[in-house]
Structure formats: structure tokens, C-alpha cells
N, C-alpha and C positions, 0 to 999 in steps of 0.2 A: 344496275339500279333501275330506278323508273320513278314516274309521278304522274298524278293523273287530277282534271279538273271539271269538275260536272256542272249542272244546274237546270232548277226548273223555274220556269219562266212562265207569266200570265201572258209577254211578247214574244216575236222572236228570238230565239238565244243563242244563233249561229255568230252573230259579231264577239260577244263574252266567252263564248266556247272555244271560237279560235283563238283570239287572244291568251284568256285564261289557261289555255294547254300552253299554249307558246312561252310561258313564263315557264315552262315548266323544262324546259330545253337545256337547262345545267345540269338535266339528272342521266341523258340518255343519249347515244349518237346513231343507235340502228334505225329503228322504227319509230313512228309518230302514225295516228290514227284519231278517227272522231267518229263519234255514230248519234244522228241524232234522230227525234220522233216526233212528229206531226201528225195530226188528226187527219189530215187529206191526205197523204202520201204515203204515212206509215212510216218504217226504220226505215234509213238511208245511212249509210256507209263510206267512210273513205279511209284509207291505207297506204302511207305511203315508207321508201327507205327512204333516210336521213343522214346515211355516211358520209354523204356530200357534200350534198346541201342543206342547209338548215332548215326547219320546220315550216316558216312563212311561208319561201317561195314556190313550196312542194303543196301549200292547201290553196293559194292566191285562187287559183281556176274552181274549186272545189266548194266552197264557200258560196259564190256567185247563184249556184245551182241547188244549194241545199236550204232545207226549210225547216224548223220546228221549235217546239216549246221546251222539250225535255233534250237532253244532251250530255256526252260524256266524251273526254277527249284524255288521250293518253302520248307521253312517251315513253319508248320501252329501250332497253339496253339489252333486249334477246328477242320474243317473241311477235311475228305483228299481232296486236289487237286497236280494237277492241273487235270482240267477234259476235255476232249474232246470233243468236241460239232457239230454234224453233224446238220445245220441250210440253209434256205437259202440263209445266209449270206456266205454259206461255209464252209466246216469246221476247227473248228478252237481248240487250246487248250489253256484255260484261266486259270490263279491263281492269286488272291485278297487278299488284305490287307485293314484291316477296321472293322467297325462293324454296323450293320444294326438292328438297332431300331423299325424299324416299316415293319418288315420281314412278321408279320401275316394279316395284310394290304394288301402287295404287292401281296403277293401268293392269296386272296380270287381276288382281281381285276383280276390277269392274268386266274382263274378259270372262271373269267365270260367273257373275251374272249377266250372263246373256249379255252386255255391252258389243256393239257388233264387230266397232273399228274407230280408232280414231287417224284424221289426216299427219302426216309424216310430215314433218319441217325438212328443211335442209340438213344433211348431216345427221337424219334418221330419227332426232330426236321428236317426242309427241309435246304440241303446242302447250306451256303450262296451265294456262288460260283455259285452252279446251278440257285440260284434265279436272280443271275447279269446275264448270261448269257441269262434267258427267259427275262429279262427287254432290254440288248440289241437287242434279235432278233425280238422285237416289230417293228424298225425302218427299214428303206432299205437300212443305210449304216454302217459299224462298229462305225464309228466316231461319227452318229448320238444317235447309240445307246449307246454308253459309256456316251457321253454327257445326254442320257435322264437317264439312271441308275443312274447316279451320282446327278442327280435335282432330283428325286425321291424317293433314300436313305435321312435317317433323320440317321444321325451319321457320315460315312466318308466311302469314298471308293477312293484304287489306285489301279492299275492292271496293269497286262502285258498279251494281248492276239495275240497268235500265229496264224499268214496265211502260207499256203504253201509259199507267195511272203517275210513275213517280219513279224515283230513284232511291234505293236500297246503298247507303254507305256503311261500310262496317270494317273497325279499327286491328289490325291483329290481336289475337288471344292476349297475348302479353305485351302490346303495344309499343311493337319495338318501331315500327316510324306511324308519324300522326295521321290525324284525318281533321280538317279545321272546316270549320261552317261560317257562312258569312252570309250576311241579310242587305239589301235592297227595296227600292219600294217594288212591291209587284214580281222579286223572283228572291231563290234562295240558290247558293251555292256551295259546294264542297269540295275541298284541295289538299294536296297534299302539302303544299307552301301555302304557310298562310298569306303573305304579302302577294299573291297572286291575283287577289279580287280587288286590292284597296283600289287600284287606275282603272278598273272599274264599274267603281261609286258603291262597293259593296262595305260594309262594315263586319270587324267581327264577331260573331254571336255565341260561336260553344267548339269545344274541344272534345270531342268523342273520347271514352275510355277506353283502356283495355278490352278489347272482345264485345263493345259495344255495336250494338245494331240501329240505325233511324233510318225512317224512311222519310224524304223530302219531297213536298209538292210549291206549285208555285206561291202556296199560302205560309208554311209554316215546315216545320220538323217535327215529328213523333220517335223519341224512344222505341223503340220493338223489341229491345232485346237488351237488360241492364250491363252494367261496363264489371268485368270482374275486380279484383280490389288488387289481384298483385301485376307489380309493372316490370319490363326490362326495356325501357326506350333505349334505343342505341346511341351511345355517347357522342359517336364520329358525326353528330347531326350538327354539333356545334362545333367541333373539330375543324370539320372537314366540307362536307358535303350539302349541310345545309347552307341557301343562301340568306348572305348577309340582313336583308330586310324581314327576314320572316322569325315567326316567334313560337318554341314550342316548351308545354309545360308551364306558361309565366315566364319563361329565359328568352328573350332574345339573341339571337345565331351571331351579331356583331357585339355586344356586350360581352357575349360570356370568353370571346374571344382578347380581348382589350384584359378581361381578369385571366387568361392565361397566361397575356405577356406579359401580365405588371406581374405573376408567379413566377416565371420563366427570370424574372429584370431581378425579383428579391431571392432567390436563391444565387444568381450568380455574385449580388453585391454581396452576399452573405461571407459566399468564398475568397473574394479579392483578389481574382488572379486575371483578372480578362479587363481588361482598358480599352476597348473599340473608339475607334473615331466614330461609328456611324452605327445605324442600326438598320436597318432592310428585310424587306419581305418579302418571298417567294410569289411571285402573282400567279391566282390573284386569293391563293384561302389564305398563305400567310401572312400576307399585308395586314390586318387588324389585330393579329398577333404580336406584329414587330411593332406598331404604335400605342399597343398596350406597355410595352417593352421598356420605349423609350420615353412613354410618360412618367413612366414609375423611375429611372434610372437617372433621366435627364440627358440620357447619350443622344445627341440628335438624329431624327427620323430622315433617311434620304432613299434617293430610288437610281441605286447605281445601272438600274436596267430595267429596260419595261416593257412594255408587251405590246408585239404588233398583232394587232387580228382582225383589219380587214380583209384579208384575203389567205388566211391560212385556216384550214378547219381546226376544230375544237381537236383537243386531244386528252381526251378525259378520260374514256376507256374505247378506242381502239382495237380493231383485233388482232395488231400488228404490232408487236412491241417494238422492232425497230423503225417501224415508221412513227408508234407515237414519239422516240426518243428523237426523231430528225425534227419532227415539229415541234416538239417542245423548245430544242437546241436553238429550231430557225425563228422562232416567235420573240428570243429574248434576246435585242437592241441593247448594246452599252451604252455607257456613261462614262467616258475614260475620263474625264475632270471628277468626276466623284468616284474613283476607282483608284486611279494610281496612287501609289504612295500612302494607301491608310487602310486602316487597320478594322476589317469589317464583321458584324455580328450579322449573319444571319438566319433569318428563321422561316423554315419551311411548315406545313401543315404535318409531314410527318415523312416517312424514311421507308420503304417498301422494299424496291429493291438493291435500291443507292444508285443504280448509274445514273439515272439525271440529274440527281444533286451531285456525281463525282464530275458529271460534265459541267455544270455550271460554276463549281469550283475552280476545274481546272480553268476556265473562259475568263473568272476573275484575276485568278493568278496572271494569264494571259496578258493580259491588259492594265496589271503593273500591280494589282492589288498585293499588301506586304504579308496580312494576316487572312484567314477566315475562319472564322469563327462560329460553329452551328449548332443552333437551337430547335429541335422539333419540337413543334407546340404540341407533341403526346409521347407518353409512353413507348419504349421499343415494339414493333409489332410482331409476336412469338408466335399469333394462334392463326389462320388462317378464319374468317368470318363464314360460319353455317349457318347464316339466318340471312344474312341481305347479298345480293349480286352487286357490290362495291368494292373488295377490298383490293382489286387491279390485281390480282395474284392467280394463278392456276392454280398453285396447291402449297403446302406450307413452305415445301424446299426452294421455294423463289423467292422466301423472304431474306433478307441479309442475317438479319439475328440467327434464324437458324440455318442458314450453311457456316455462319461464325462458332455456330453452339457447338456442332458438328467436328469442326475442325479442332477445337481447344479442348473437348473430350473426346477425338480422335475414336469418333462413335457414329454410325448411320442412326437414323430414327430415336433419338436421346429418349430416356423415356421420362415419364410425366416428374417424376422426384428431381431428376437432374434439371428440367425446362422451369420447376419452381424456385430454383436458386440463382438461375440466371435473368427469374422476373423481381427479384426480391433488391430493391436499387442502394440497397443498404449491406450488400453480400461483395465478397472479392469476386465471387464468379460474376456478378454484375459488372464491376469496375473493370473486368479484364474482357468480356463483352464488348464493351462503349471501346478498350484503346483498343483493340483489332478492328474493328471497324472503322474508327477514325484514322489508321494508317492505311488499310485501306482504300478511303474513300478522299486522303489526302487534307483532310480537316485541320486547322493550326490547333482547334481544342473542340470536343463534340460534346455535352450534355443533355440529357432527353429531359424533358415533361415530367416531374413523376406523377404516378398514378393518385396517390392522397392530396398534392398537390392541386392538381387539376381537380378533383373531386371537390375538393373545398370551393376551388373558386367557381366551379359551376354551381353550387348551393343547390344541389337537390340529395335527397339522401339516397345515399350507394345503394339501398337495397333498392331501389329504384331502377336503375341505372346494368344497361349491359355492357363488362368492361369486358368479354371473353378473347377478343384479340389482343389483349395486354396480359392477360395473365390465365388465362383459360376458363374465367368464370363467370357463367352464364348470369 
């Protein structure tokens, strides 16, 4: 994934830059970068990795030395940016958010217009960033070319690309993650979390559409380019991934979580078979899930384990699956007084590959717990995600559903008729889904999210809405 935080300033805008990226540090663990511009100085640049250490203490030195009005600061979960691009569109410095599907495509086309070369990353693959960048300087206006980058990519692209005059922000075609504006006296800003600018002192001002283009100075915003009318914002915003303070659409990311739990708390009271002593949340996306839960139920809210992370890194998306599974294991502290002996509901943000939920199961059992009980606050995940670099998976065969789907039609590669029966939660091939998973993953009872369920209680309308890793529809 990624997220990225701009703004232009009548002052300097190095203190809001750093900052405002640094919130942005739940979306990424590789890369972090900032580029900012100044009338005496010009672009200045900094890049740093972030596997390690966190954002802060990698710019602390960087900050000191840099200077400027205009600014755009990113973290990235692949490529370093932001990068600098001397074009004869002028130069500029660009950072993206998205993912690009058909990148080996794009690069042999721009080779056969004369494009000379572009720099190799590690592992051979070409900068995605850099490839937006050659797709824009195709055309003879900034605007034109964001627009033809964005018809050209097959997956999703947003960016923010800096001019000496302003900053150019622009929302995906089909607005599958946001781009939010926010106002101060004397500078404007743009984010990919809105709660990023409030501490600040920024306010917020406008919501970029679909395929919208503005360009922002330290006065104001201008339109460039209108917003298209059809949308697929990605659901997992409020799922998952988005955080808690920020607000996209009119929905806030903690609310629509609370009406997942109380969805999640009125189906099971519907069915009458689950009696929990307590109710818990995976930390930290399904905690507003599990107090949605147990407002709606009345089953008391507890925290049979919590999370240590002063000194463990994040493990968000790693590129080590068994290291993220040691630190996820090492980071969650019991609570054997709220553990033993009772009978627990859990709920996680969602189920990917099941071992860190079969380990944290087994760690309750461990520790005296009688029942567990699990709720993911979504839908089973069947589809593998081709628009955003989030869904923790290499390819679909890593997700549990379908090496489950796999196994009970006694079939490699199911095809698309058979993967519709097994999303349909109202089907026996669904029901027989959920109990092989559940004995595999050692669950006392396992129910998901469903999909109308959840839809409802987010209140936007589905055609709105990209639910394709739940049932394969864009």
C-alpha cells in the first residue's frame, strides 16, 4: 500500500511535511521519502528505508537542512519515491499510490518510442513511479498526461506531482482510495488520510472525485480536470486499513466499524447458539469492531491481550512471512485472569491466510481459555486484490478459502462457476467452506461478515463500492 501528504505554503512547510507524511506510517514499512521546493534552492530530496526504523528518526537530520514552500512527502510499501523528474514538462517531483498491472506492457511501448532506458530497482523490476512519470511526459500538458497515465494503467493510480508554481493532486479514474484537501490560514494541503492535517491546524475543505485533477497553491485549489461520475472506492478502507480518525466518503473509518460489530453481535443473537463471556479484538483494526459487538449484544468488552510495541517493529506487510508471524505472536501479552476459564468471542479485521489467527488461538487455548469463538469483521477473502498493493497475499493460492475451495472440490485452479457458490453465504458449499476452515484453524465456532450485511451498515451504495476480493466484482 502507500499514502502520501503534500502542501503549499505562503511559510515554510518542512515542520507540516514531516509530520503530515509521518501520520501516514500505518500504510507502509519499506520506503518513506519527501521532496520539497524553494525559490533559492530549488528541489531538494530525501529517501530513506524504513524496515527498521520508523519514519521520524530516519528524516530527524533531514529536516534541519531542508527548506521550502511547496512539499510532498510519501510512504511507500515498494518503490523509493518521491523522484524528481527533469522533463520538458519541467521539472517536477512525483509520488504514487496504486498499483500497475500491466507495467511490462507499458515499458516495451514507451521503448518503441524512442524512451531510452529506464533505472532498474532491486530484483530487476522498473520504478513504478518512474513508469507514471514516462507515461505523463508522453503529452504537452501535466494534466493531459496524468489523465493519459491513468487510461493506461490496468489496476489504479492517485498522485501528487510537484511544480516550482503548485501542486498537481489527482484521485484514481475510479476512485478506489481518496485524496482529501485541507485549509489553513496561509497554506493548503492534500492527504491521503484525512485526519493527517487536523494537529496541524489545518481544517477540512474538499474531497477529490473519481479521476479528478486540482491543482493547489498556497492561496487556494482549482479544479483542472472534473471528477468522473462512476466510483469503486475500496471497501477494505473501513475494514481494514484505513485509520481509525480519518473519514472517507462522509463515513468515518471508526464508526462504520462499531456498525460492523453491532452486524456481526445481530446476526449471531439471531442464531442463539454462541454465549461468550467476553467479547475482544484483534489489535489494533479489530478492536472497534469487537465494541461495536458488544454494544449491540451486551456481552462485556475485555482485552484478554494487548499489544506490546515499544520496541517491536510494525508488521503490517513485511516481506518475510515468517518473521511477520514471530512478531505478530511476540507483540501479543496475555491476560490469564481474563482468559482462563471463559468463553471468548473473537474478532479479527479479517482471515487471509489463518496462521496468525490459528496461533493466537492456539495461545488462548494455552492459557486456560474453554471456548473461542471468531468473528471476521468481512466477508471470506476468494479474490486476490488487482488494484491496491494491500492484500498481504502473493497470489490467490495463499489465501485459506481457496486452498479450502481446492481441497472439497478436489480441483487445482476452481473455475469462476464453482468460486460463485462458495461466495454465495447462503449456499452449502459456503457452510462447508466456513466448517473446514474452522477445524482447521481450531475455532470452537467460525462465522464471517457477510457481504450485504456489511454493505448495509456502511450505507453507501454497492455500486459505489469495490467488493472484488469478496466475490470477484469489480
Amino acid at each position: 500500500m502507500g499514502g502520501f501528504f503534500g502542501l503549499a505554503s505562503h511559510e515554510d512547510c518542512v515542520f507540516d511535511l514531516f509530520y503530515g507524511t509521518d501520520y501516514h506510517s500505518h500504510l507502509g514499512t519499506r520506503r518513506a521519502g519527501m521532496a520539497v521546493y524553494s525559490e533559492t534552492k530549488g528541489f531538494d530530496r530525501a529517501i530513506h528505508n524504513i524496515e527498521t526504523t520508523n519514519f521520524r528518526p530516519k528524516f530527524d537530520n533531514d529536516i534541519l537542512h531542508m527548506e521550502g514552500h511547496l512539499g510532498i512527502g510519501c510512504i511507500s510499501d515498494y518503490e523509493p519515491q518521491p523522484l524528481i523528474v527533469r522533463s520538458h514538462l519541467g521539472t517536477y517531483a512525483i509520488t504514487t499510490v496504486g498499483k500497475i498491472n500491466n507495467a511490462e506492457e507499458l515499458t516495451n511501448e514507451l521503448f518503441k518510442l524512442d524512451h531510452p532506458h529506464f533505472l532498474e530497482m532491486s530484483g530487476g523490476d522498473v520504478n513504478p513511479t518512474e513508469l507514471v512519470a514516462s507515461l505523463i511526459n508522453q503529452k504537452e500538458s501535466i494534466v493531459e498526461g496524468i489523465t493519459y497515465a491513468q487510461e493506461s494503467i490496468k489496476g489504479s493510480l492517485t498522485l501528487l506531482l510537484m511544480t516550482s508554481e503548485g501542486i498537481y493532486a489527482s484521485r484514481d479514474k475510479l476512485g478506489r482510495t481518496p485524496v482529501e484537501i485541507g485549509k489553513k490560514e496561509g497554506a493548503y494541503c492534500a492527504c491521503f488520510e484525512s485526519f493527517s492535517f487536523l494537529n496541524l491546524g489545518y481544517e477540512p475543505e474538499y474531497e477529490l472525485g473519481p479521476g479528478e485533477i486540482v491543482f493547489i497553491t498556497p492561496d487556494g485549489y482549482e479544479t483542472v480536470k472534473e471528477r468522473e461520475q462512476k466510483m469503486k472506492i475500496c471497501t477494505f478502507l473501513w475494514i481494514y486499513y484505513g485509520f481509525p480518525a480519518s473519514t472517507y466518503e462522509g463515513l468515518n473509518v471508526e464508526d462504520a466499524r462499531y456498525s460492523c460489530g453491532q452486524a456481526l453481535a445481530k446476526r449471531d443473537l439471531g442464531r442463539g447458539n454462541v454465549h461468550p463471556d467476553i467479547v475482544a479484538g484483534v489489535p489494533d483494526s479489530g478492536v472497534a469492531h469487537a465494541v461495536g459487538y458488544s454494544n449491540f449484544s451486551k456481552v462485556p468488552y475485555s482485552r484478554p491481550f494487548v499489544k506490546y510495541t515499544p520496541t517491536w517493529p510494525r508488521s503490517f506487510m513485511p516481506t518475510i512471512q515468517s518473521r511477520r508471524n514471530l512478531i505478530a505472536k511476540m507483540k501479543l501479552v496475555p491476560i490469564e485472569a481474563l482468559i482462563r476459564g471463559k468463553s471468548l468471542l473473537l474478532i479479527d479485521d479479517s482471515i487471509v491466510r489463518g496462521t496468525q489467527l490459528r496461533e493466537t488461538t492456539e495461545y488462548l487455548y494455552d492459557k486456560g481459555a474453554k471456548e473461542v469463538h471468531i468473528r471476521p469483521a468481512c466477508p471470506p477473502l476468494v479474490f486476490g486484490c488487482p488494484y491496491l498493493n494491500f492484500s498481504r497475499s502473493g497470489s490467490d493460492k495463499e489465501l485459506i478459502t481457496r486452498r479450502v475451495i481446492e481441497k472439497l472440490e478436489n480441483v487445482q485452479n476452481p473455475s469462476r462457476e464453482i468460486l460463485d457458490k462458495y461466495t454465495d453465504p447462503d449456499s452449502e458449499e459456503y457452510a462447508a467452506m466456513l466448517e473446514e476452515i474452522r477445524k482447521q484453524l481450531n475455532f470452537t465456532t467460525l462465522s464471517y461478515h457477510r457481504l450485504d450485511d456489511m454493505i448495509e451498515g456502511l450505507g453507501i451504495e454497492p455500486c459505489q463500492l469495490c467488493t472484488h476480493c469478496w466475490n470477484g466484482r469489480s
